[in-house]
N, C-alpha and C positions, 0 to 999 in steps of 0.2 A: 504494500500500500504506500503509496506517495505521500509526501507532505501534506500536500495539496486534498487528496483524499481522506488522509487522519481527519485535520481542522472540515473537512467537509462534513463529514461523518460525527464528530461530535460536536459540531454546530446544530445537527438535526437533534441528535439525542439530548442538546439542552434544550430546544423549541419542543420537542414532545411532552418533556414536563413541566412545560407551561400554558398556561391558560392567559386569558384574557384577565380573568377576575383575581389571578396573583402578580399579573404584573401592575406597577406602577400608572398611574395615569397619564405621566411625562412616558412612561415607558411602550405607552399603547397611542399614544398621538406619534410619536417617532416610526414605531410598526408600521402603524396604519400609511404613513405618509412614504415609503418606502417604495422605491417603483416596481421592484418583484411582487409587490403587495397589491398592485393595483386595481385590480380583477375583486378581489376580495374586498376590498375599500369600499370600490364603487358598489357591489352585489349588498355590501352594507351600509352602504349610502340610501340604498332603491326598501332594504331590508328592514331596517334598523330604525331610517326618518320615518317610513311612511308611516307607520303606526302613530307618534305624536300626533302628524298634520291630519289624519283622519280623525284622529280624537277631536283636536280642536275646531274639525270644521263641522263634526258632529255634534257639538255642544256650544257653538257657538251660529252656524247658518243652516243649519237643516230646520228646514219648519214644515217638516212633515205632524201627521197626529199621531204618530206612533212614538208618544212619549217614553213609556217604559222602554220601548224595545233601541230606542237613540240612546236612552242612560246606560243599557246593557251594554252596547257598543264601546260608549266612551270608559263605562268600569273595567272593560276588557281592556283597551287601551292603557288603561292603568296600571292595571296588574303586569301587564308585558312591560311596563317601564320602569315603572318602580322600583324594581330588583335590580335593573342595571343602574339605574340613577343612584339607587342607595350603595350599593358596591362602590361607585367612584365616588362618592362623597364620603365615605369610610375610608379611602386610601387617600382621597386630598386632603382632608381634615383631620384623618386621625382617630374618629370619635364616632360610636354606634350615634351618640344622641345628635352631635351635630349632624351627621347624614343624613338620618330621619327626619332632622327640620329642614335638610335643604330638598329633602325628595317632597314632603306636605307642603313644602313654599312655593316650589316650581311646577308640581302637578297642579298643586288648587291655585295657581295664578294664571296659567295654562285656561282650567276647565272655568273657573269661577269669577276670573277680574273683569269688573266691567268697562276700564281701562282701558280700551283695543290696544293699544302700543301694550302694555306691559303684557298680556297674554301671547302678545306676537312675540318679545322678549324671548320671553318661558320658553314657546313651540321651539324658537330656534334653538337655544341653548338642550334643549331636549332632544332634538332632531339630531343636534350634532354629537351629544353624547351618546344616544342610542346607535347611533349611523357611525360614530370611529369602534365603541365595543361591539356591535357585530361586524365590523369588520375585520376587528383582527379578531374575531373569533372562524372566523373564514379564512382569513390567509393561515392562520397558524394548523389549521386540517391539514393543508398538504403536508405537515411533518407528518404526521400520524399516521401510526402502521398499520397496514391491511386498507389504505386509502386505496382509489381504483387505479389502473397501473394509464399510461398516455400518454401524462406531461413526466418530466423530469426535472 
């Protein structure tokens, strides 16, 4: 095995043991921005955003009468963001509780501000955190064994 091939080879096997939700926040915006990564980024750009901006067009311009069934939507929205929102406000802050108030601040300012700029705020900052962790939660599969064989 060549140099070249060692540092190859255990470049993968330290990407296998990682996830999205153990690295860094500074460590997953670098990832994500990486041009081997870019496939992934964007699939979690289209993945990762769209969820917010349907939330909030759900709860803010649909005027359909299917009330219950628009709040299910946007509650589902919710629950899909939440968990990544809270993850990186754990690893930037440091603190279960402060994360918790930045996920309650930027979901219900999102869903609930009557404000338009400040829910558009939310969406973006939400879009763009849900849309870099799934996307290096995408690029970082190709390390991972038993992936389908095609690219290299």
């Amino acid at each position: 095995m060549t140099p070249n091939e060692a540092r190859s080879a255990a470049r993968r096997r330290a990407l296998v043991a990682r996830t999205a939700k153990t690295m860094s926040v500074v460590d997953q915006i670098w990832y994500a921005t990486r041009a081997d990564n870019l496939l992934g980024t964007l699939l979690g750009c289209v993945l990762g955003g769209l969820v917010p901006l349907l939330s909030y067009v759900e709860a803010h311009h649909d005027t359909s009468t299917y009330a219950p069934l628009r709040w299910a939507l946007v509650g589902g929205g919710l629950v899909f963001s939440c968990a990544t929102v809270w993850h990186w406000g754990s690893k930037a802050f440091e603190s279960a509780y402060k994360a918790a108030g930045f996920v309650l601040l930027l979901e219900g300012a999102m869903v609930f501000s009557g404000v338009t700029w400040l829910g558009q705020v939310a969406l973006g900052l939400l879009m763009a955190v849900n849309a870099i962790a799934t996307g290096v939660a995408l690029a970082l599969q190709k390390w991972r064994p038993g992936r389908q064989a095609g690219r290299k």
